[in-house]
C-alpha positions in Angstrom: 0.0 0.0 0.0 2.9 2.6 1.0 5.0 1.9 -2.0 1.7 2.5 -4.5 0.9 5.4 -2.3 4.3 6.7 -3.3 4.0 5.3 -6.9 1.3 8.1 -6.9 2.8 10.9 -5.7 5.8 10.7 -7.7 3.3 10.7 -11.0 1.4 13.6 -9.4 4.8 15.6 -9.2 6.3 14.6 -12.5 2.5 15.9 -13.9 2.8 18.9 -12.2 6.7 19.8 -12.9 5.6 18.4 -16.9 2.6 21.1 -16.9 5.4 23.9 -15.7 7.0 23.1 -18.4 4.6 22.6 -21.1 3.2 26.6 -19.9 6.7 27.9 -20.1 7.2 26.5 -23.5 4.1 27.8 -24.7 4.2 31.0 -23.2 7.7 30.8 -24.9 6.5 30.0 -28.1 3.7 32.6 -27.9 6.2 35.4 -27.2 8.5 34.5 -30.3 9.4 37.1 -32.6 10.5 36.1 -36.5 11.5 38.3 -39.6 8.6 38.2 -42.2 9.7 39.6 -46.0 6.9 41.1 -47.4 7.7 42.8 -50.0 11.3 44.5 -51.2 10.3 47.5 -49.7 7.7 46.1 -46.4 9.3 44.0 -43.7 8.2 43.0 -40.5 9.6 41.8 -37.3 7.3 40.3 -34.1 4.6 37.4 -33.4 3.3 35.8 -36.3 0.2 33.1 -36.9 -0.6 31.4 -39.9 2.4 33.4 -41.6 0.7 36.3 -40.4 1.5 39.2 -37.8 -0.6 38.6 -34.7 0.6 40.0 -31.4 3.4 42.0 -30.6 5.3 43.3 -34.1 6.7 46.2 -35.9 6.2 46.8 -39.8 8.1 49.1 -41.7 7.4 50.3 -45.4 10.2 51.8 -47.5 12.3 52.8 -44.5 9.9 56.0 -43.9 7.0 54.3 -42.4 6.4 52.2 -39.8 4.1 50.6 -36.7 4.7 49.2 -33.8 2.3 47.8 -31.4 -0.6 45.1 -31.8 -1.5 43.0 -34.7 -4.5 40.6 -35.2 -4.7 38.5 -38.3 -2.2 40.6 -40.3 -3.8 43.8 -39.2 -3.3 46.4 -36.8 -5.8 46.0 -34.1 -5.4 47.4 -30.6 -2.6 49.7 -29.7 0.6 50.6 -31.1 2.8 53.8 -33.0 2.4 54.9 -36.4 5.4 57.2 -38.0 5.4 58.8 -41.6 7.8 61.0 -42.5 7.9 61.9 -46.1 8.9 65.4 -48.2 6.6 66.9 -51.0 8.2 69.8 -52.7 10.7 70.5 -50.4 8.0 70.2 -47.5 9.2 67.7 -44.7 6.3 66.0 -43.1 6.2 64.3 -40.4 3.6 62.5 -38.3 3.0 60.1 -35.7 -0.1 58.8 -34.1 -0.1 56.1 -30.8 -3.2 54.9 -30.0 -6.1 52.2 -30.2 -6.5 51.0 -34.1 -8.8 48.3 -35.6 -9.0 46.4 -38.9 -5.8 49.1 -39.8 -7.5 52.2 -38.9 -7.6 54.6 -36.5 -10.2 53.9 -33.7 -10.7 54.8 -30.1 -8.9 56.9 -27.8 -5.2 58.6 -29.5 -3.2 61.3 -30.2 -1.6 62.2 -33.9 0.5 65.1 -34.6 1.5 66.5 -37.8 4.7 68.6 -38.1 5.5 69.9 -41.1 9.2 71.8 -42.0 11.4 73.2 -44.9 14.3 71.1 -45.5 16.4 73.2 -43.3 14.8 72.1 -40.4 12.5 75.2 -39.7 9.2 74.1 -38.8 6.6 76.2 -40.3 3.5 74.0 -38.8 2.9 71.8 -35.4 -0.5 70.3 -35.1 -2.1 68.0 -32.0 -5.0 66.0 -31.9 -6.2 64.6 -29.2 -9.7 62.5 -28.5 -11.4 60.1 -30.0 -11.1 58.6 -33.9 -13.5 57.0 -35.8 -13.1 55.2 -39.2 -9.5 56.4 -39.7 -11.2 60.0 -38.4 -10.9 62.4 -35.7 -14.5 62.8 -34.1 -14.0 63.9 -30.8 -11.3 66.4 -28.5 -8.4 68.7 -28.3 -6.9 70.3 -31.4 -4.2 72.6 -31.3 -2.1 74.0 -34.2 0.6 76.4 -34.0 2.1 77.9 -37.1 4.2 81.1 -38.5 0.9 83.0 -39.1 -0.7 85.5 -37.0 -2.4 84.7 -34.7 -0.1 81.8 -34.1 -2.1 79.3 -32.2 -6.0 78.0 -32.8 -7.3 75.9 -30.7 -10.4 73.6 -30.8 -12.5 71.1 -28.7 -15.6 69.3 -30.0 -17.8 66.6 -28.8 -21.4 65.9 -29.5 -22.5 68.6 -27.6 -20.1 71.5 -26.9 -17.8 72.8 -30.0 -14.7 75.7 -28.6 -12.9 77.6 -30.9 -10.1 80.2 -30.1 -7.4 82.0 -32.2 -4.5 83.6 -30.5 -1.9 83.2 -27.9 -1.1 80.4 -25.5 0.1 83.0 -23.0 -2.0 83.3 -19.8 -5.1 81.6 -21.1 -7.6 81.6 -18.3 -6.3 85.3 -18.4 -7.3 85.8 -21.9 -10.3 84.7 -21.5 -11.6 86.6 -19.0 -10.6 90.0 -20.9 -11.6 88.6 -24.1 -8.2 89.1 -25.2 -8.0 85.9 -28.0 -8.7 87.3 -31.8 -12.0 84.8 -31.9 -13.9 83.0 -29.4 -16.6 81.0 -30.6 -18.9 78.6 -27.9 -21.7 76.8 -29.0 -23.8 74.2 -26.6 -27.2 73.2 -27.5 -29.1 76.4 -29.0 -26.1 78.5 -27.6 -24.3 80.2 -29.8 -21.9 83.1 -29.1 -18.9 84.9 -30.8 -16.3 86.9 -29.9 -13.9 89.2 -31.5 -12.7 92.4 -29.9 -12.0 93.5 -33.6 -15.8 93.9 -33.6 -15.3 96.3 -31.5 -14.6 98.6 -34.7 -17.9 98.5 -36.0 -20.2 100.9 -33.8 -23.2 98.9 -34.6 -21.6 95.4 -32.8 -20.4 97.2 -29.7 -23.1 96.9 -27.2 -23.7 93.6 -28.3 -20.3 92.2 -28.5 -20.0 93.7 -24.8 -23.1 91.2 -23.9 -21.7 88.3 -25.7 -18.1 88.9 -23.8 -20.2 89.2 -20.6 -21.9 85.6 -21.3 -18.5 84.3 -21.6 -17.1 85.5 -18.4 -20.0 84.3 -16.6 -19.3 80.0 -18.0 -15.4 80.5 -17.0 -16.4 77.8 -14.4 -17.0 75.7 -17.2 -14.5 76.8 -19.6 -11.3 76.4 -17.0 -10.3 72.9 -17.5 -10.5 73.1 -21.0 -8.4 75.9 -21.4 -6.0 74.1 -19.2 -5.6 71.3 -21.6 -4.9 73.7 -24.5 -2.4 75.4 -23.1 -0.9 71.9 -21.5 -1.2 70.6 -25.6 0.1 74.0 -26.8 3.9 73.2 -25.2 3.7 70.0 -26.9 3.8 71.7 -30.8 6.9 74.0 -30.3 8.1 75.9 -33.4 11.8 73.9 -33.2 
């Protein structure tokens, strides 16, 4: 009885201790990365199935694009980095968006960012998004561009029921916009509409009521404050360098 009691035991061990090792080979196996040739120009590098990427992987195409993050049946499907950086006419682009993707398009929560200079290096554009995509598509968040133009920043929010728009400075925002300072403000919510330009003030006829509409304004800063934060918190994130 004893010795088939520890006939037992020994091929409970040996099970467990074969488990352990069947889990770390899979897990191993799971987690290996392998060169896949595409094309001349397309190559990846990461977790494959079926010859396909699925997992962790990075792609590149022609040495100026690439993506690295997740990958379901070939595609790009649940987080990762996307880079392009291409020149047009002596125009260097360059963007970059890390976020959620499905089917090999942008959805979910991300940020993308679009900088654009002259082949010396001078950047002459720096754009942020920041929300929500749909269908390869920004639906929903934070804009910000800054640019060589005057004025040099506009910023945007939108959702599905507020809409911001200001063009001017990033300097002092809160500031700004409690003496109307920005070139436009623009707030709509619901039936609400109101803009604001102190260059209206130039017309005699819109004074009084551009006074009423700056008034209005003042009055949601409440409401207004944490989204001015975030602009100007975006703003130091598209530097002109």
């Amino acid at each position: 009885m004893r010795k088939a009691a520890l006939m037992l035991l020994s091929l409970a061990i040996a099970f467990v201790f074969g488990t352990a090792s069947l889990g770390t080979d899979t897990a191993h196996a799971a987690s290996k990365k392998e060169y896949l040739k595409i094309s001349d120009q397309v190559i990846y590098y990461g977790q494959l199935k079926d010859g396909k990427p699925n997992g962790r992987g990075t792609m590149t195409w022609n040495m100026q694009k690439s993506y690295s993050g997740d990958w379901v049946d070939g595609k790009r499907t649940g987080t990762g980095k996307y880079v392009n950086n291409y020149t047009i006419d002596g125009k260097v682009f360059l963007i970059t968006y890390n976020g959620a993707w499905k089917d090999d398009l942008k959805v979910g929560s991300g940020t993308y960012i679009v900088k654009t200079s002259d082949s010396n290096g001078a950047v002459a554009s720096h754009k942020i998004q920041s929300g929500t995509f749909s269908n390869d598509q920004f639906v929903a968040g934070y804009s910000v561009a800054h640019s060589t133009a005057d004025p040099p920043y506009s910023f945007n929010y939108k959702d599905s029921k507020l809409f911001i728009q200001l063009n001017g400075s990033n300097h002092n925002m809160q500031e700004a916009w409690k003496n109307g300072e920005f070139v436009t403000m623009q707030y709509k919510k619901g039936q609400v509409l109101k803009h604001y330009s102190p260059l209206f003030n130039d017309n005699p006829s819109m004074v009084k009521q551009n006074k009423q509409v700056l008034k209005y304004l003042q009055g949601i800063q409440p409401e207004i404050k944490s989204y001015l934060d975030k602009f100007q918190q975006l703003s130091k994130q598209v530097p002109l360098s």
